[in-house]
C-alpha positions in Angstrom: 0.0 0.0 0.0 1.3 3.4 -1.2 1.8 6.5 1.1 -1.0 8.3 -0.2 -3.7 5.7 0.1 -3.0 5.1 3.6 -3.6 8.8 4.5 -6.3 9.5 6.7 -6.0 13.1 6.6 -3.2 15.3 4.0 -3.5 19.3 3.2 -1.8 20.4 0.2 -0.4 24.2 -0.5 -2.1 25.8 2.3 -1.5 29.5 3.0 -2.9 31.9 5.8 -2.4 35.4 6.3 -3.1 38.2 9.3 -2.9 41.9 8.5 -0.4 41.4 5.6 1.6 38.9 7.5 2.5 35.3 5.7 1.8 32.8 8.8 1.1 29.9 7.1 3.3 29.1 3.4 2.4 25.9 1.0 1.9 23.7 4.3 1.2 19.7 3.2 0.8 17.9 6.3 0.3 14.6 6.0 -0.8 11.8 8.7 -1.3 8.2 8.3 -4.2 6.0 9.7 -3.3 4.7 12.8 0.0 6.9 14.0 0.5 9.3 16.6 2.3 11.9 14.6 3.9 14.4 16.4 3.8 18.3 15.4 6.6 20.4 16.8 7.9 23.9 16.3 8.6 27.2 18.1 5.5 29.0 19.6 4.6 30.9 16.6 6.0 28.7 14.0 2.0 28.0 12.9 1.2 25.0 14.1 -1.7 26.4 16.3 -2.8 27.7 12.7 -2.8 24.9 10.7 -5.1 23.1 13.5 -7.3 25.9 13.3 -7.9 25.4 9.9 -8.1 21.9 9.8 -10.6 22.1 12.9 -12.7 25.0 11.2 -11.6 27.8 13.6 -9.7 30.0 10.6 -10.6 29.6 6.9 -7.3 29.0 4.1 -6.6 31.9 1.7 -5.4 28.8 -0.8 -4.7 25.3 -0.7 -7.0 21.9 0.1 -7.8 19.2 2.5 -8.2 15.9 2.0 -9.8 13.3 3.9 -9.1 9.8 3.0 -8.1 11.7 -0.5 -11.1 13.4 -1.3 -11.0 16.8 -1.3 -13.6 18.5 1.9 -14.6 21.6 2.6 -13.9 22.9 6.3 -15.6 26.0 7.4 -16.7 25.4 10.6 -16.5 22.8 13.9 -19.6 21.2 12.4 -18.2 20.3 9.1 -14.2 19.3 10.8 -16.5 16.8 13.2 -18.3 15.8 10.3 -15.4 14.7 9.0 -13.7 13.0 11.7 -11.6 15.3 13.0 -11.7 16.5 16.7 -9.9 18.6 18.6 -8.1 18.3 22.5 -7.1 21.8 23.7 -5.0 22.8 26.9 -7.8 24.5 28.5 -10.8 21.6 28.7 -13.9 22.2 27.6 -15.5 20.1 30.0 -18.0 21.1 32.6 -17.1 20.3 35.9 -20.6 20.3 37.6 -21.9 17.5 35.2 -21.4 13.8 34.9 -19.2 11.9 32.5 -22.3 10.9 30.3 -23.8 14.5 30.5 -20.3 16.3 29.2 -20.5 13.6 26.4 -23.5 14.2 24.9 -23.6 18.2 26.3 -25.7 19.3 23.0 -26.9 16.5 21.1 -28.8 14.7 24.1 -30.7 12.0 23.2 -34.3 12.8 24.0 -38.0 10.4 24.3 -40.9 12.4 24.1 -38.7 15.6 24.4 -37.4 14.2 27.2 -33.2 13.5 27.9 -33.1 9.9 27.8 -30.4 9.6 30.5 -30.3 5.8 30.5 -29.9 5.4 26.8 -27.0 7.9 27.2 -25.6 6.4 29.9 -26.2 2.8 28.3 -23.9 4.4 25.0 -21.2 5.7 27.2 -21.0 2.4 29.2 -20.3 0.5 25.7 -17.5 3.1 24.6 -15.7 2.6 28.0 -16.1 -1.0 27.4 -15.1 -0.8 23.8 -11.8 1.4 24.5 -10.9 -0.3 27.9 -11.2 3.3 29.7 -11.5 3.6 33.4 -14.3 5.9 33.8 -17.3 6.2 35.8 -20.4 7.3 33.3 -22.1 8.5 36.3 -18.8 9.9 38.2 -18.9 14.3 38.7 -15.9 15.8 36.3 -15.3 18.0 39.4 -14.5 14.9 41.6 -12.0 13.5 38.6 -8.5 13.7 38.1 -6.7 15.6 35.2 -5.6 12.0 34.0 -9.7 10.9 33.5 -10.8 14.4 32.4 -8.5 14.2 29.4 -10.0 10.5 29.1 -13.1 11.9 29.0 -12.3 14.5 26.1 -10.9 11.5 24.2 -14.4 9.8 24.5 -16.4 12.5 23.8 -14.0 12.8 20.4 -14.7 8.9 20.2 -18.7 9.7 20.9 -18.8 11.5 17.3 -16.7 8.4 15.7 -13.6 10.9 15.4 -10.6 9.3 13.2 -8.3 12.1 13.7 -7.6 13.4 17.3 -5.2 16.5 17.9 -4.0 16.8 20.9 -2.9 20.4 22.3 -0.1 19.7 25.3 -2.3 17.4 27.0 0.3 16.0 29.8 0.8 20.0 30.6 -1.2 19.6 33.9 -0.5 15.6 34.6 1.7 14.0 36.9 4.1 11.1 35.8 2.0 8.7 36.6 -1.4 10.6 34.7 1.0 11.3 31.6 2.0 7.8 31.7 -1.9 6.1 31.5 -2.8 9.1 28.8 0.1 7.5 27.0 -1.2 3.6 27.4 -5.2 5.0 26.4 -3.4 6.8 23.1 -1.6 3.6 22.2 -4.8 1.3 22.1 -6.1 4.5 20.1 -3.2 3.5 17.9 -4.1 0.1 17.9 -7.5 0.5 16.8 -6.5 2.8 13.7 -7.3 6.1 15.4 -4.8 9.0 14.2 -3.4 11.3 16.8 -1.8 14.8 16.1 0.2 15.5 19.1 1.6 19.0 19.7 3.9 19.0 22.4 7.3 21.0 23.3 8.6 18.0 25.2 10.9 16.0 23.3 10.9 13.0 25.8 7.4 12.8 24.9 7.9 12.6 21.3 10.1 9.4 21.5 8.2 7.9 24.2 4.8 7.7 22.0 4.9 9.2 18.6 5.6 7.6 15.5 6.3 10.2 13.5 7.6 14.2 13.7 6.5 17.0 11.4 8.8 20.1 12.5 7.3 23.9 11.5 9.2 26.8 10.9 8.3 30.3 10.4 5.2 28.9 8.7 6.5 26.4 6.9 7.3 22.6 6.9 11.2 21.9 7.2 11.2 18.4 8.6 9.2 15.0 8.7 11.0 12.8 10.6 11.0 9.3 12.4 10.3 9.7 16.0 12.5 7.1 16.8 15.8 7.4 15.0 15.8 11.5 14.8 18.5 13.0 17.7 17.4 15.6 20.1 19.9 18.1 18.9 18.5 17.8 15.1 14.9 18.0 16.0 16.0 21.6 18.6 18.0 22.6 15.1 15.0 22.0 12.8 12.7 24.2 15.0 15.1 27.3 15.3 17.0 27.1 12.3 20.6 26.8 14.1 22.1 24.7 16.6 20.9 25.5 19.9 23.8 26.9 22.5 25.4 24.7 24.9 23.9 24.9 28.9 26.4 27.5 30.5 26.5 28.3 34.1 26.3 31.9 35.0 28.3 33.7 37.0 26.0 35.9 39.3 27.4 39.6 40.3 26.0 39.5 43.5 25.2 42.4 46.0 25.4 40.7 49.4 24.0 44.6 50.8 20.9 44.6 48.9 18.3 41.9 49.3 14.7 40.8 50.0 14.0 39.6 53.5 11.6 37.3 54.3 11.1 36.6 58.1 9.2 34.3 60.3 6.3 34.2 57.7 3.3 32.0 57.3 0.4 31.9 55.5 -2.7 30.0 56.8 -2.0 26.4 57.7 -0.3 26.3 54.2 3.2 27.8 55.4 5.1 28.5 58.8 8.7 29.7 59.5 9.5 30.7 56.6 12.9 32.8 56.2 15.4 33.3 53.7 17.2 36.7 51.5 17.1 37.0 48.2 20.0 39.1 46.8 20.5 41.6 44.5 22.3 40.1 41.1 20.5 36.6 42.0 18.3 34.1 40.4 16.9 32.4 43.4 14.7 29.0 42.5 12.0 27.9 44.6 11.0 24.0 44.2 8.8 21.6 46.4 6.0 19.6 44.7 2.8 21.0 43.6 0.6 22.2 46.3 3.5 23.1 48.5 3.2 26.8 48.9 5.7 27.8 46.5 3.0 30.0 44.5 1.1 31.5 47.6 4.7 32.5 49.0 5.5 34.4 45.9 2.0 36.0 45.8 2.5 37.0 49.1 5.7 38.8 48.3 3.7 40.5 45.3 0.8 42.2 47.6 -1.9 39.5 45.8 -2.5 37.5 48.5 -3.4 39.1 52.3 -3.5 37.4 55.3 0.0 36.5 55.7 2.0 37.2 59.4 5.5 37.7 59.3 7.5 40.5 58.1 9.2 41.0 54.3 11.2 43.7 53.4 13.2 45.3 50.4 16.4 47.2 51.3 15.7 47.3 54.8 12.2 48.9 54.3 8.9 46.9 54.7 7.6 46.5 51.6 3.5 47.2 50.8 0.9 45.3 51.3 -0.8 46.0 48.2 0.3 44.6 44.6 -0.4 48.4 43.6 2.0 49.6 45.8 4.8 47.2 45.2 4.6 47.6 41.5 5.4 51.4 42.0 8.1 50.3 44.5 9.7 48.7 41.5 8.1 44.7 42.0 7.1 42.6 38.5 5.0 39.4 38.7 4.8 36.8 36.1 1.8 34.2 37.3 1.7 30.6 36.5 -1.5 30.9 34.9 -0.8 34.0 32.1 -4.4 32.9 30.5 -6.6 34.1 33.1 -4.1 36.0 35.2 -1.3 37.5 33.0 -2.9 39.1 30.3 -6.2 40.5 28.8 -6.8 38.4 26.0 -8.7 40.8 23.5 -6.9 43.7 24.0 -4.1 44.4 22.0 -0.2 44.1 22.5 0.2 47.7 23.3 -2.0 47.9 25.4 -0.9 44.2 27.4 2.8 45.5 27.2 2.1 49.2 28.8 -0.4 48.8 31.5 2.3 48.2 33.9 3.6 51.7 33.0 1.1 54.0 32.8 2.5 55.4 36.1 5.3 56.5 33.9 2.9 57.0 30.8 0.7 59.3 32.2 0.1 63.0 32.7 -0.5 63.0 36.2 -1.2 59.8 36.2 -4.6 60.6 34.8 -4.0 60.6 30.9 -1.5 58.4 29.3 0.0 59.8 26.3 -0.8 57.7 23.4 2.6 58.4 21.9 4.6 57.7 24.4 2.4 54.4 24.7 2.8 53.5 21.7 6.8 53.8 21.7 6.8 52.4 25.2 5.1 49.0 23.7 7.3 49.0 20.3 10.4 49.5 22.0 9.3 46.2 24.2 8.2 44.0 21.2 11.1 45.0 19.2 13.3 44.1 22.5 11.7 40.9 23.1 11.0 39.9 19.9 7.2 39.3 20.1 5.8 37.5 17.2 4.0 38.9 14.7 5.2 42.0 15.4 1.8 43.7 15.4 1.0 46.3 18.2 -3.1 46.3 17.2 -3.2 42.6 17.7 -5.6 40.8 20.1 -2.5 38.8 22.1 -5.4 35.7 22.5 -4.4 35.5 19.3 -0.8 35.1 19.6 0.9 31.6 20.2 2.0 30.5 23.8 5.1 31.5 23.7 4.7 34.7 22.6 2.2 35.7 24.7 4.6 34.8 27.7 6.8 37.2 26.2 4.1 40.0 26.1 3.6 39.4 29.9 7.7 39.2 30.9 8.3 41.7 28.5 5.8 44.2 30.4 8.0 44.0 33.3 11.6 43.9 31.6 10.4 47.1 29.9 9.9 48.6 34.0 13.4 47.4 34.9 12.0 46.1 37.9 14.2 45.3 41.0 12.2 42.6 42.0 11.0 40.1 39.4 9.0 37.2 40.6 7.9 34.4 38.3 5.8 31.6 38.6 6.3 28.5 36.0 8.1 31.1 33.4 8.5 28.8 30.7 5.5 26.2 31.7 4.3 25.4 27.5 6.8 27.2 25.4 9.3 26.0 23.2 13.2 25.2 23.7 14.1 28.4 21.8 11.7 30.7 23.2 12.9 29.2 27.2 16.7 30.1 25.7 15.5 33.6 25.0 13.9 34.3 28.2 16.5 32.6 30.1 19.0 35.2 28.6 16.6 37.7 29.8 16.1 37.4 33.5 20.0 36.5 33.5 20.5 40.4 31.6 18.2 41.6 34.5 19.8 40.2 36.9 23.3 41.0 35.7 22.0 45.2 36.1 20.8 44.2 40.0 17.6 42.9 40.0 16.4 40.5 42.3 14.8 37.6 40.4 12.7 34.7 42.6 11.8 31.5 40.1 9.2 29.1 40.7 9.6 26.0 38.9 8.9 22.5 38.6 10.7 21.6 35.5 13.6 20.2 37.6 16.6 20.8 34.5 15.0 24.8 34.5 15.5 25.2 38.3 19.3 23.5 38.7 20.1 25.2 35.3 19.2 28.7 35.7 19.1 29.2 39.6 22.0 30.5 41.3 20.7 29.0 44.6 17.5 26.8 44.9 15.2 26.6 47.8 13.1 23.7 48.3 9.6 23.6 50.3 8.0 20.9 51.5 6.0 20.3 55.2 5.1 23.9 54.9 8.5 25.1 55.2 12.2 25.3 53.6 13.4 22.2 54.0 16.9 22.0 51.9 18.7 25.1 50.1 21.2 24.4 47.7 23.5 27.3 47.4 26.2 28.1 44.4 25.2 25.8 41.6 25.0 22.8 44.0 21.5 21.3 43.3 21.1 18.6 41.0 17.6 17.4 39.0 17.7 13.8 41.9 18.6 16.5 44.9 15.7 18.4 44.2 13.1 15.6 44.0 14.2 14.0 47.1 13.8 17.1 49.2 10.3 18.1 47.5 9.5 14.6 48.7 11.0 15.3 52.2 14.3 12.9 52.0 17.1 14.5 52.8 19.9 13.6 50.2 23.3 12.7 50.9 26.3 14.3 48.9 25.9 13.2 45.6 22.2 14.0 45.8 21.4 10.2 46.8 19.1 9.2 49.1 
């Protein structure tokens, strides 16, 4: 059997364009039946595009789709689901306060007399559990569920309209080792049953672990399809950026041992208690500890988000505010873990994103803000963090990941801040983007700034961090000063082992 007759799903010569600006150039994608193809690329490189198109979301200026070689037409959800393609985003589309079977069949219910037939529904969802060997509970709340069996449920509510083609959008993002790992089991007896996955993911362990394939994007375009499982690490990172990417270097922090954040005797509800530590001038200090252990509540605290806390924190010798208001005048950035609902303003434009952090400094009087100096504040920024496209009118929703992440740290780069905190910086962008802002907060830190990284990504938090802290208990229980933290270190004392030199249990 040929190539082409055992595509399930192949575009051919697809372009897209926003405001003038080539996104999308002569893209043929092409995914077998029954293959988890992988579809990797810098955040911006188009691959949230070409899913769009595919899914209905944005029409083509040119070019085709084919399903099982016959040319469709795509204009809308309807007409992508008609055709068996469904789509798995980050953000879940489930409902949390209804049932498995109700999320399934949320708008086509089947009805008796006008009625919702709930044990015909139920009866339907029983038989695809059965059918796909899922461990779900037709009756179970989604609000009671795991991320492991939401994202299951997702999958069979792609399975509920007989979906042939599933695309994935970074669905381990939220799972633990062990969730990613039964997602990974469920896709391969997907496989097995001649479903076709498109997996988007920026983690490259992930790629050899389940894919079979690799389609690499750049700048719009195709340059690679690859085999998962022969390709090297280096030459998938050189595909995606266009040039080898540099070598890990360990920086050499100019630190000011006479300027520094204090944090004293703090706690915070039953969450934290005897908290204490500095964090200097010319330092990257990391903060690690498992999920749920404090780490984003401490940092919020610092910020003036959170109220509540007992203890005392202070900048320079001087308490700082209590307000996130006043600590952002006092010269205090926050980057949140969540830059969806808590970092930007999704339909309003890049400018406007980039310079509300500085209309203090924008301002007459801080009343009116001067639309010129707005205006050169915000292309000064996007020019200096190379935000992509470089449109100042566009909506960032509709920017990629990675480059909305670099609207929101580029907000408070473009403030010089002496105190940067950041929660999960690079939590869903790509290797090159991570390189670039890593070169960023080590520039800001190099002029004096104080810079306080919450992590979890273990090689992100021994790399980068001059010093790493870990919590666990509800306190620090290990610091690991000058470069001396290592990925195993790290895990034991999230987990509350204290490790021997060598970082061994």
């Amino acid at each position: 059997m040929s190539e082409r007759e055992d595509l399930v799903l192949r575009t051919e010569g697809v372009c897209k364009q926003f405001n003038g600006i080539q996104v999308l150039k002569d893209v043929d994608l092409k995914i077998r039946r029954g293959e988890i193809h992988a579809l990797m690329g810098e955040n911006g490189a188009g691959k949230s595009t070409i899913i769009k198109i595919i899914t209905g979301v944005y029409t083509m200026d040119a070019g085709q789709i084919y399903i099982d070689e016959k040319p469709v037409e795509i204009k809308n959800r309807h007409d992508a689901a008609a055709n068996g393609i469904s789509v798995i985003y980050q953000e879940l589309s489930l409902v949390p306060s209804l049932t498995v079977t109700e999320n399934i069949f949320l708008g086509h219910e089947i009805k008796k007399n006008g009625i919702p037939n709930r044990k015909e529904m139920k009866k339907q969802v029983q038989a695809l559990i059965d059918k796909y060997g899922f461990i779900l509970d037709p009756d179970k709340l989604v609000a009671t569920m795991g991320m492991a069996q939401r994202q299951m449920t997702e999958i069979l509510k792609a399975l509920s309209t007989d979906a042939q083609v599933i695309i994935m959008d970074e669905p381990t993002t939220a799972l633990s080792a062990a969730e990613t790992e039964q997602l990974f089991v469920t896709m391969e007896g997907l496989r097995e049953r001649g479903k076709s996955i498109i997996y988007i993911s920026h983690r490259i362990e992930e790629i050899y672990r389940i894919t079979d394939r690799l389609t690499v994007m750049r700048n719009g375009e195709i340059v690679g399809v690859v085999d998962s499982k022969t390709v090297k690490p280096d030459e998938i990172t050189t595909l995606m950026i266009g040039r080898e990417l540099a070598k890990e270097r360990v920086r050499t922090p100019k630190i000011n041992p006479d300027y520094y954040l204090s944090v004293e005797n703090f706690g915070y509800k039953s969450l934290l208690h005897d908290i204490n530590f500095k964090a200097y001038s010319g330092e990257i200090l990391g903060i690690g500890g498992l999920v749920g252990s404090g780490r984003t509540e401490l940092i919020s605290c610092i910020y003036g988000n959170l109220k509540g806390y007992t203890g005392t924190i202070t900048l320079g010798g001087k308490p700082i505010g209590r307000s996130a208001r006043k600590n952002i005048k006092n010269g205090f950035g926050m980057v949140p873990e969540d830059r969806r609902t808590q970092g930007f303003f999704g339909n309003q434009s890049i400018l406007r994103n980039i310079a509300i952090a500085s209309y203090d400094r924008l301002s007459i009087g801080g009343a009116i803000v001067k639309s010129k100096a707005e205006s050169r504040h915000a292309e000064k920024a996007i020019k200096d963090y190379d935000v992509r496209p470089a449109i100042k009118s566009l909506p960032v929703q509709n920017l990629s990941g990675g480059n909305q992440q670099k609207v929101v740290i580029g907000r408070w780069l473009s403030r010089d801040p002496q105190v940067l905190l950041l929660d999960e910086p690079t939590a869903g962008v790509d290797v090159g983007v991570k390189a670039e802002l890593y070169d960023y907060m080590g520039k800001l830190a190099d002029q004096g700034a104080i810079i306080i990284m919450v992590s979890s990504d273990l090689a992100e938090l021994v790399n980068v961090s001059d010093r790493v802290l870990v919590l666990h208990g509800g306190t620090i229980f290990a610091e690991f000063p000058d470069h001396t933290a290592t990925q195993q270190s790290v895990l034991l004392a999230s987990s509350g082992v204290t490790p021997k030199e060598g970082g061994e249990a």
